[in-house]
N, CA, C and O atoms as a MOPAC input file, in Angstrom:
PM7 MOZYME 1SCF
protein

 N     54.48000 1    54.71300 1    65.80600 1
 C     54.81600 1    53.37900 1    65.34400 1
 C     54.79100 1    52.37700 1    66.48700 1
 O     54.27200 1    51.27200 1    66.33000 1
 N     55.28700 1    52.70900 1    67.51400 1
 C     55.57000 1    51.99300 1    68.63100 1
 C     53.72100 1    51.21200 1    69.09200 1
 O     53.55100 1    50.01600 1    69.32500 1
 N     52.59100 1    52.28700 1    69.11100 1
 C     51.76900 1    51.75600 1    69.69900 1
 C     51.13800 1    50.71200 1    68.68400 1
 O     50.52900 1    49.75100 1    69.15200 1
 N     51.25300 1    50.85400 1    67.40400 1
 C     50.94100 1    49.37800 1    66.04300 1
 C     51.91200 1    48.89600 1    66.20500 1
 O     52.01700 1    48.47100 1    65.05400 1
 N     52.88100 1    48.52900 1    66.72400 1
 C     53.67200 1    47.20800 1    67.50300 1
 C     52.63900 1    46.84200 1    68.38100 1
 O     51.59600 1    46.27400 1    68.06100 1
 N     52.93500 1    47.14800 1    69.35000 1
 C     52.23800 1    46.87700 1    70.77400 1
 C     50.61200 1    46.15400 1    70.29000 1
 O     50.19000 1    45.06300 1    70.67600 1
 N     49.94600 1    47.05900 1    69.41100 1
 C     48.65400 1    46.42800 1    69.13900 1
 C     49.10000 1    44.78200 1    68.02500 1
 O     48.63700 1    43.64800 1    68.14400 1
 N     49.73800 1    45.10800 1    67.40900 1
 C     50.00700 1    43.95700 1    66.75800 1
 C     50.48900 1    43.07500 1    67.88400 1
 O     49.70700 1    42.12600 1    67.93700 1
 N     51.42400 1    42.95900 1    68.80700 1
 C     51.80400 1    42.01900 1    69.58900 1
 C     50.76600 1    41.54100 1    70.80700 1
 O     50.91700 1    40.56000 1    71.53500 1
 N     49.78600 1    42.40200 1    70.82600 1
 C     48.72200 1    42.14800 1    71.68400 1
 C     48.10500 1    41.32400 1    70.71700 1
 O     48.35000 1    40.13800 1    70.93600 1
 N     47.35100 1    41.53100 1    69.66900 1
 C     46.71600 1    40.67800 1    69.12900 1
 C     47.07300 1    39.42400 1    68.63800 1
 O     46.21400 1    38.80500 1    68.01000 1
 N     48.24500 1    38.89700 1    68.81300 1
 C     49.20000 1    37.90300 1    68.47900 1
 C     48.81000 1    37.01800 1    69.87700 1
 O     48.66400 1    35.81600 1    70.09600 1
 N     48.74700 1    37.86800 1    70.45300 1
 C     49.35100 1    37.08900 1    72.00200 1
 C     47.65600 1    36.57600 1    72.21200 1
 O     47.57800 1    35.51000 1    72.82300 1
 N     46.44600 1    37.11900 1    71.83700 1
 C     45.21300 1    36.74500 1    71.78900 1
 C     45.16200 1    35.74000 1    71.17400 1
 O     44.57700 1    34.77700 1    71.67000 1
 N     45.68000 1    35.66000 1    70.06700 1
 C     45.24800 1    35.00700 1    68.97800 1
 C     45.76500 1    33.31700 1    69.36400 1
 O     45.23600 1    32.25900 1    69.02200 1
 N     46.57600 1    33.47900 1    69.91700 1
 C     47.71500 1    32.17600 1    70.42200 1
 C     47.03700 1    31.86200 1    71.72600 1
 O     46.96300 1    30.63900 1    71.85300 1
 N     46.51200 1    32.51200 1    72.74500 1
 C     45.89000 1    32.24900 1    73.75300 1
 C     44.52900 1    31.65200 1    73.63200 1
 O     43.98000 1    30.89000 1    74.42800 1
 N     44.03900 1    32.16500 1    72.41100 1
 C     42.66600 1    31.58200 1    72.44500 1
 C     42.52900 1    30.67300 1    71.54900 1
 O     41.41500 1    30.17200 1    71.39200 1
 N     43.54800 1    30.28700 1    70.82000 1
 C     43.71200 1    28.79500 1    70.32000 1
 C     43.64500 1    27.83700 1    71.04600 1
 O     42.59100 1    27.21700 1    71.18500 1
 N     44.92400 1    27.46800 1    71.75100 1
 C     45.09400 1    27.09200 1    72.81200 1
 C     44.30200 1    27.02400 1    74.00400 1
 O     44.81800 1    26.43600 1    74.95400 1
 N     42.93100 1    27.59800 1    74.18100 1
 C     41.83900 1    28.13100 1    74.34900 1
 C     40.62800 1    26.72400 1    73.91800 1
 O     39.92200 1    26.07300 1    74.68900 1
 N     40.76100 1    26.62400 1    72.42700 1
 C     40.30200 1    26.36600 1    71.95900 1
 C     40.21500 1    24.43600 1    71.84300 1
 O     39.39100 1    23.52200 1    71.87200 1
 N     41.95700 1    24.73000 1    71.67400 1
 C     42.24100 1    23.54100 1    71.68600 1
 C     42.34100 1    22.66900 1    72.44300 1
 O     42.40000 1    21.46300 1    72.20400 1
 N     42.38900 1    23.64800 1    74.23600 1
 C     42.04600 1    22.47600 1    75.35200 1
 C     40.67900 1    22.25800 1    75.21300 1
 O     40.21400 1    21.12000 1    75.27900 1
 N     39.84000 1    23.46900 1    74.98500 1
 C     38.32000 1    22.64300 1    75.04500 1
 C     38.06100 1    21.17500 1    74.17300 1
 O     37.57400 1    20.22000 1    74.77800 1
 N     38.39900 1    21.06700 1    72.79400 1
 C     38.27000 1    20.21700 1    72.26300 1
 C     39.22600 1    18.72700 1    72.70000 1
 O     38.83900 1    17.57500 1    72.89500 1
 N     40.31900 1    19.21200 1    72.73600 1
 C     40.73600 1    17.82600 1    73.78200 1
 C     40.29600 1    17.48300 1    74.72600 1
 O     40.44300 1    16.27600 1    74.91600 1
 N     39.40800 1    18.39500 1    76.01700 1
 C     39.03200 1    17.91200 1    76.92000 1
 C     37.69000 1    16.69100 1    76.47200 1
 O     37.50800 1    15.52400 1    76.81700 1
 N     36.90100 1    17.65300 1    75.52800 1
 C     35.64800 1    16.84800 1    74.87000 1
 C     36.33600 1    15.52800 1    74.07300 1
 O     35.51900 1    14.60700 1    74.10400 1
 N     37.27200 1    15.23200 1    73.54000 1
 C     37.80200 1    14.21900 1    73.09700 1
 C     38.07100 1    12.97500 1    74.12300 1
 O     37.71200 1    11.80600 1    73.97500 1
 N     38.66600 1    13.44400 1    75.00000 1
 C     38.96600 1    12.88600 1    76.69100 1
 C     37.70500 1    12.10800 1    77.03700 1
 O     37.37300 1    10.92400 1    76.99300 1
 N     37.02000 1    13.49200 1    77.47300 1
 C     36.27500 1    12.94500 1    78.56900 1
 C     34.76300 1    13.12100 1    77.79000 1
 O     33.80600 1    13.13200 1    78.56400 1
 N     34.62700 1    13.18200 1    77.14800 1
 C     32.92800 1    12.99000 1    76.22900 1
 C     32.88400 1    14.67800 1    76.29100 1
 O     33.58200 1    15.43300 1    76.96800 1
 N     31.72200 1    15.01100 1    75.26100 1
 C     31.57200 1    16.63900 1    75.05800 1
 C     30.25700 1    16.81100 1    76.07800 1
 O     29.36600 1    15.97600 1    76.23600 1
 N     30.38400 1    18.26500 1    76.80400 1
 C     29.77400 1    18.43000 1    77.62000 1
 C     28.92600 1    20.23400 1    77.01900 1
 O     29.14200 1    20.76700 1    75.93100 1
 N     28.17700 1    20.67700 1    77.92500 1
 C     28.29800 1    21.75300 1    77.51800 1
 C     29.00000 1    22.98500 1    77.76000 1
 O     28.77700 1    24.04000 1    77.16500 1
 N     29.99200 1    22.77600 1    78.79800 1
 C     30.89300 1    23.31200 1    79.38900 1
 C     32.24800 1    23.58500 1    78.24600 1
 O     32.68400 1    24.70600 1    77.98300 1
 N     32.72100 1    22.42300 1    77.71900 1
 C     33.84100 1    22.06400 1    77.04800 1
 C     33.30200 1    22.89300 1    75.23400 1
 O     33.92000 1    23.59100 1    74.43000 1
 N     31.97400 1    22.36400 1    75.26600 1
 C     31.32700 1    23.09600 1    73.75400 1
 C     31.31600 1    24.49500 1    74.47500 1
 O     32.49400 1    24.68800 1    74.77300 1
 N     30.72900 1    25.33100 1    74.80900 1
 C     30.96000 1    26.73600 1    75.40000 1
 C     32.59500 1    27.78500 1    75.27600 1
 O     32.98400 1    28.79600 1    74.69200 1
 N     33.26100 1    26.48900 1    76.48200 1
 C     34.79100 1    26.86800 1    76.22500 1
 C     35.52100 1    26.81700 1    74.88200 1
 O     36.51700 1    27.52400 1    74.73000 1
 N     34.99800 1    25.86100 1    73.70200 1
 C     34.93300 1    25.73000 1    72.36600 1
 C     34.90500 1    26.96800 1    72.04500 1
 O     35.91200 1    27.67600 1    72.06500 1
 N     33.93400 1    27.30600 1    71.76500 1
 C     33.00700 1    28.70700 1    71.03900 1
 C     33.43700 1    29.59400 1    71.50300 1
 O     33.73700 1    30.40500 1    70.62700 1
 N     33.74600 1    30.06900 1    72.84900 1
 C     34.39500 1    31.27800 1    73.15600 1
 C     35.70800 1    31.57100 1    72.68700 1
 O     36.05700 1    32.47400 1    71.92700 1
 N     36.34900 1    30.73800 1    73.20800 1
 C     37.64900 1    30.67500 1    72.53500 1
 C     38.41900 1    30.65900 1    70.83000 1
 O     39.57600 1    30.86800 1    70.46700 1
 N     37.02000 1    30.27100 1    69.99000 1
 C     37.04000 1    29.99700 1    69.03200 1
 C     36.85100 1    31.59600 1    68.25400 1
 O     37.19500 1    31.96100 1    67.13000 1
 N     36.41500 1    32.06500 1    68.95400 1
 C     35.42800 1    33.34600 1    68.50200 1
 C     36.40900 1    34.43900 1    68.93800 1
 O     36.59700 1    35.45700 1    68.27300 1
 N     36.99000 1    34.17800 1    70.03800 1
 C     38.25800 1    35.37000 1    70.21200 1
 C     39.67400 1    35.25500 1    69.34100 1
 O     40.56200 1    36.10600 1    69.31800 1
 N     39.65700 1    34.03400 1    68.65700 1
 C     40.77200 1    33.43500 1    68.15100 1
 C     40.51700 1    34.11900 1    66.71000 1
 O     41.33500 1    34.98300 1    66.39400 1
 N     39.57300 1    33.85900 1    65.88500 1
 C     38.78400 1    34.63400 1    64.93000 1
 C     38.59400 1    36.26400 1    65.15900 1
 O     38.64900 1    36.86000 1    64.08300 1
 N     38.51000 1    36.60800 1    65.61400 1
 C     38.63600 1    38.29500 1    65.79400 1
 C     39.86800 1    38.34100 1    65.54700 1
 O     40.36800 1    38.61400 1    64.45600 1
 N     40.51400 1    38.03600 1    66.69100 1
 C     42.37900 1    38.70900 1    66.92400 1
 C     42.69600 1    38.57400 1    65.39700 1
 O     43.16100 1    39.59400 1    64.88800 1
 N     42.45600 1    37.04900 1    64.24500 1
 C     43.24100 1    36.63000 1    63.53700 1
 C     42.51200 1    37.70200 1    62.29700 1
 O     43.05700 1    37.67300 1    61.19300 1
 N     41.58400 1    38.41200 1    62.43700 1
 C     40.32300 1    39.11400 1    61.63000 1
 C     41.12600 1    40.60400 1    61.61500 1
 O     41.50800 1    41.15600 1    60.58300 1
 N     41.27000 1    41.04600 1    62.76200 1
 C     41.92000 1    41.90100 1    62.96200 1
 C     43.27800 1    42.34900 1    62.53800 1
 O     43.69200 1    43.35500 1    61.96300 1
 N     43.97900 1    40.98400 1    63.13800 1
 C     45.50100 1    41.31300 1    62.52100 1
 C     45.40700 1    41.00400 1    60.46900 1
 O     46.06100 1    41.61800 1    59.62600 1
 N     45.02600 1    40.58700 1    60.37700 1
 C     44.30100 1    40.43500 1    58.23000 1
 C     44.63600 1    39.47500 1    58.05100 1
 O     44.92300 1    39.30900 1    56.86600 1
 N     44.88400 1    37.98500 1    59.13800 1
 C     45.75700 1    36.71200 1    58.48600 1
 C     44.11200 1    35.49400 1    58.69600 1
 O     43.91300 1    34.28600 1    58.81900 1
 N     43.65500 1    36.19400 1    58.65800 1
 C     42.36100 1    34.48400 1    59.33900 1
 C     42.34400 1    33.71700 1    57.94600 1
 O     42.75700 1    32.55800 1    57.97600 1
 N     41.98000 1    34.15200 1    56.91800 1
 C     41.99100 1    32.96100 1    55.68100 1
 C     43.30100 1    32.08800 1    55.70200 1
 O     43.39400 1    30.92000 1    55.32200 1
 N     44.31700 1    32.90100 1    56.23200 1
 C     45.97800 1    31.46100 1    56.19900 1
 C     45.27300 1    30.43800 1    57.61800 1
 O     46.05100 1    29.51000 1    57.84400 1
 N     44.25900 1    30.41600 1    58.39500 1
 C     43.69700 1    30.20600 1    59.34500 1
 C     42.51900 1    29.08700 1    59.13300 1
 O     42.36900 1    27.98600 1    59.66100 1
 N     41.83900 1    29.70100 1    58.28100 1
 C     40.41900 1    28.99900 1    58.45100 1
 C     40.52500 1    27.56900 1    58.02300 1
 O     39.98600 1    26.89500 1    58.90100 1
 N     41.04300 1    26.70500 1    56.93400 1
 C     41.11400 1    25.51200 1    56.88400 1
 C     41.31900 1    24.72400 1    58.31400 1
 O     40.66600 1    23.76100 1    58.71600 1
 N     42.44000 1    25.42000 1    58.99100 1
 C     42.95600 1    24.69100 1    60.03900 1
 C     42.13900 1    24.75700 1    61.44200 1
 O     42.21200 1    23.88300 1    62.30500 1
 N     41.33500 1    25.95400 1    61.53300 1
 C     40.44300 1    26.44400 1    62.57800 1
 C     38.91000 1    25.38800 1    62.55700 1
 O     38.24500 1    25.00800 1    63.52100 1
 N     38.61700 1    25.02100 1    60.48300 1
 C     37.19100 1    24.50600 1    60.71400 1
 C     37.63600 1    23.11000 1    60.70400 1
 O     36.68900 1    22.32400 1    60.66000 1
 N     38.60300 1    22.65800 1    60.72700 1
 C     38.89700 1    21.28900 1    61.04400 1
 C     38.50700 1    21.23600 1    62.71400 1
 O     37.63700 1    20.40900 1    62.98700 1
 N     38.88000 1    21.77400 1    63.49000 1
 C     38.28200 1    21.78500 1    65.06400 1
 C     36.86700 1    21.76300 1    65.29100 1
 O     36.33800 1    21.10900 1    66.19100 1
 N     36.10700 1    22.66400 1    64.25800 1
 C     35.11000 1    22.91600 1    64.32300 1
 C     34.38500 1    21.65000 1    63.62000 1
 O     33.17100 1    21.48700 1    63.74200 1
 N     35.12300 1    20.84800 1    62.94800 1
 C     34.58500 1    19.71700 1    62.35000 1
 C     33.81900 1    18.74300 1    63.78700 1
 O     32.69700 1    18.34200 1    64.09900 1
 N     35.33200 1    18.69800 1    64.39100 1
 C     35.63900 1    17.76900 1    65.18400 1
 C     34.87000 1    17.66300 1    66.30800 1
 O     34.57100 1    16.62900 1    66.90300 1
 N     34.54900 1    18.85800 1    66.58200 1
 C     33.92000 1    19.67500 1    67.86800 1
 C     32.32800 1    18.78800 1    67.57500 1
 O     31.70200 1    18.10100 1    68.38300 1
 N     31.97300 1    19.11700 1    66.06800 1
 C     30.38100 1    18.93000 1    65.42300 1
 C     30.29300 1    17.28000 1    65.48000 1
 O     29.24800 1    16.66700 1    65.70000 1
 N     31.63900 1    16.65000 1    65.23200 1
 C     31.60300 1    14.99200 1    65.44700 1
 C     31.29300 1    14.47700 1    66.76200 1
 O     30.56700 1    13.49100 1    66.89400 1
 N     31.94500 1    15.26200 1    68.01300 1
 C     32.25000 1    14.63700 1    69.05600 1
 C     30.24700 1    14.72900 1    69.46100 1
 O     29.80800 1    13.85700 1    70.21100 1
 N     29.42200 1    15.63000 1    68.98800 1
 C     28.18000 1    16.46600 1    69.43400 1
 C     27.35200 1    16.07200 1    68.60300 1
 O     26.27700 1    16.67100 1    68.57700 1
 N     27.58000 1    14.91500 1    67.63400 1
 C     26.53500 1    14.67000 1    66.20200 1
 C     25.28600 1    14.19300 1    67.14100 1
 O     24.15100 1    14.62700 1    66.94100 1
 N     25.58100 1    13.28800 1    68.15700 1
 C     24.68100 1    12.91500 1    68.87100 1
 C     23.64400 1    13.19600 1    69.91300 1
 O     22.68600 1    12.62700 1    70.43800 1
 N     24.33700 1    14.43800 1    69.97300 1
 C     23.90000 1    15.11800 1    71.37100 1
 C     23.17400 1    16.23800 1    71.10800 1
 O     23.45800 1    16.81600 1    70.05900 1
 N     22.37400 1    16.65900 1    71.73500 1
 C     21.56400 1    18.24400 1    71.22300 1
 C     22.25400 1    19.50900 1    70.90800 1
 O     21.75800 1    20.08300 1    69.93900 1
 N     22.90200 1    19.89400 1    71.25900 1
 C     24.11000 1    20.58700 1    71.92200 1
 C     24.79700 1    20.93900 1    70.15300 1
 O     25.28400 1    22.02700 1    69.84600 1
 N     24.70900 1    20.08000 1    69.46300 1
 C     25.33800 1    19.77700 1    67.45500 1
 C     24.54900 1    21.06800 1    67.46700 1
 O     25.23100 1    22.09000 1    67.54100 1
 N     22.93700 1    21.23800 1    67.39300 1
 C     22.22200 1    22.31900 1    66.82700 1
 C     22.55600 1    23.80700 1    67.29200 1
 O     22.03900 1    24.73800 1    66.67400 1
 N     23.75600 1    24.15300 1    68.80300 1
 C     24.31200 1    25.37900 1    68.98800 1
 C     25.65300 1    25.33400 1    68.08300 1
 O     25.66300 1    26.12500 1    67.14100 1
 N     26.53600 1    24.68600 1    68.21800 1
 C     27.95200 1    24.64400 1    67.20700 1
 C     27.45600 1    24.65500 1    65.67800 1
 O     28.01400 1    25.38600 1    64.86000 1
 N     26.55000 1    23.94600 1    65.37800 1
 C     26.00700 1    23.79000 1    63.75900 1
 C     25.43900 1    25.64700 1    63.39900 1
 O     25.53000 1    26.13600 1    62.27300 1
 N     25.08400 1    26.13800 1    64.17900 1
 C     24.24800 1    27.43600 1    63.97500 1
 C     25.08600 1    28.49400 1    64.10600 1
 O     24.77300 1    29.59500 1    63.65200 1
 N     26.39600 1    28.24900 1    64.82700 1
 C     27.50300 1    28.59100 1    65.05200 1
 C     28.34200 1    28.77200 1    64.47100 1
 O     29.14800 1    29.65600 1    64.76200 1
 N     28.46300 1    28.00000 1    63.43500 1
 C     29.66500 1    27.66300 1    62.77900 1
 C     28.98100 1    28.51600 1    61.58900 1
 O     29.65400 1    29.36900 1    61.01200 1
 N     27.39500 1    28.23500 1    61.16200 1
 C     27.12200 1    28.12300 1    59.42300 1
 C     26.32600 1    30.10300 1    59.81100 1
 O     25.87300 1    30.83700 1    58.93300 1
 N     26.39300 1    30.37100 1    60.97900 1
 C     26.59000 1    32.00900 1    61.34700 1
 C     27.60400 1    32.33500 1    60.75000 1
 O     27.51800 1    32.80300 1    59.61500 1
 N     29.24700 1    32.10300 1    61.60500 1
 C     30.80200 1    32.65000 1    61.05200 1
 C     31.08500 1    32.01600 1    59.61800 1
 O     31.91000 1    32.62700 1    58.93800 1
 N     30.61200 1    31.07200 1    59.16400 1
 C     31.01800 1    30.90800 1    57.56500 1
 C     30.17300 1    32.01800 1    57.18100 1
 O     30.80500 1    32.88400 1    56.57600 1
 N     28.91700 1    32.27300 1    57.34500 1
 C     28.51000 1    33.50900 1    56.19100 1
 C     28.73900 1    34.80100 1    56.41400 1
 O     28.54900 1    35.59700 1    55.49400 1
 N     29.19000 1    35.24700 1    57.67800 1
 C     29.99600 1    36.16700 1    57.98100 1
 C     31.70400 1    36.73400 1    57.72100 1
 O     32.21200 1    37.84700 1    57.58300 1
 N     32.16200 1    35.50000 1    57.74000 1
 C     33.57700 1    34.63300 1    57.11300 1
 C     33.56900 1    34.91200 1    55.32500 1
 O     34.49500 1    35.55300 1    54.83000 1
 N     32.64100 1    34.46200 1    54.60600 1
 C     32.54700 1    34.76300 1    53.56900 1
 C     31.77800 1    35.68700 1    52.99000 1
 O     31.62000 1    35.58300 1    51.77300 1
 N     31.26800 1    36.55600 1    53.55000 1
 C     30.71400 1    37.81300 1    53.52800 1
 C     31.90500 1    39.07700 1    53.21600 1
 O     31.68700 1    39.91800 1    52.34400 1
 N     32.91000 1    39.08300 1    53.87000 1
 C     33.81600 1    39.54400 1    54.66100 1
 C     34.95500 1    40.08600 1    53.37400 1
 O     35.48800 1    41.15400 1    53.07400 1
 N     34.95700 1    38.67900 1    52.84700 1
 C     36.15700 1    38.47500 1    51.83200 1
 C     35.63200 1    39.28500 1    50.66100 1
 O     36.29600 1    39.38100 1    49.62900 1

């Protein structure tokens, strides 16, 4: 029992890290204009945040609130080339996302 604690509290502690993860990238791109650095740190973070939450069985109490970032992320980038990696990105994990269910 002890080590499905431990894995559950590990994946908690992912899941919260790579939000937060997530969410400095997108504030930084809010800040200071989107770069491809800040979209990168986006996506990685976004993608470990999605596992952990995949893993532990809670990502649908998740996903409204996760593709709102991902909205935001696609707004800050509508202009920039950079839209066609997050756009391919995103409409990848939705059919994987809804594959799933």
């Amino acid at each position: 029992m002890y080590g499905r604690v431990e894995k559950t509290r590990e994946l908690l502690k992912t899941a919260i890290e790579a939000t937060d993860g997530y969410l400095g990238a997108e504030k930084d791109a809010v800040n200071n204009g989107i770069t491809n650095q800040n979209l990168k740190d986006f996506m990685y973070f976004f993608t470990r945040a999605q596992q952990a939450l995949t893993q532990l069985g809670i990502l649908d109490k998740h996903m409204e609130y996760m593709t709102s970032h991902m909205a935001t992320m696609e707004d800050l980038a509508k202009d920039d080339s950079t839209i066609q990696n997050i756009t391919s990105y995103r409409d990848r994990k939705s059919t994987r996302l809804n594959s799933s269910h």
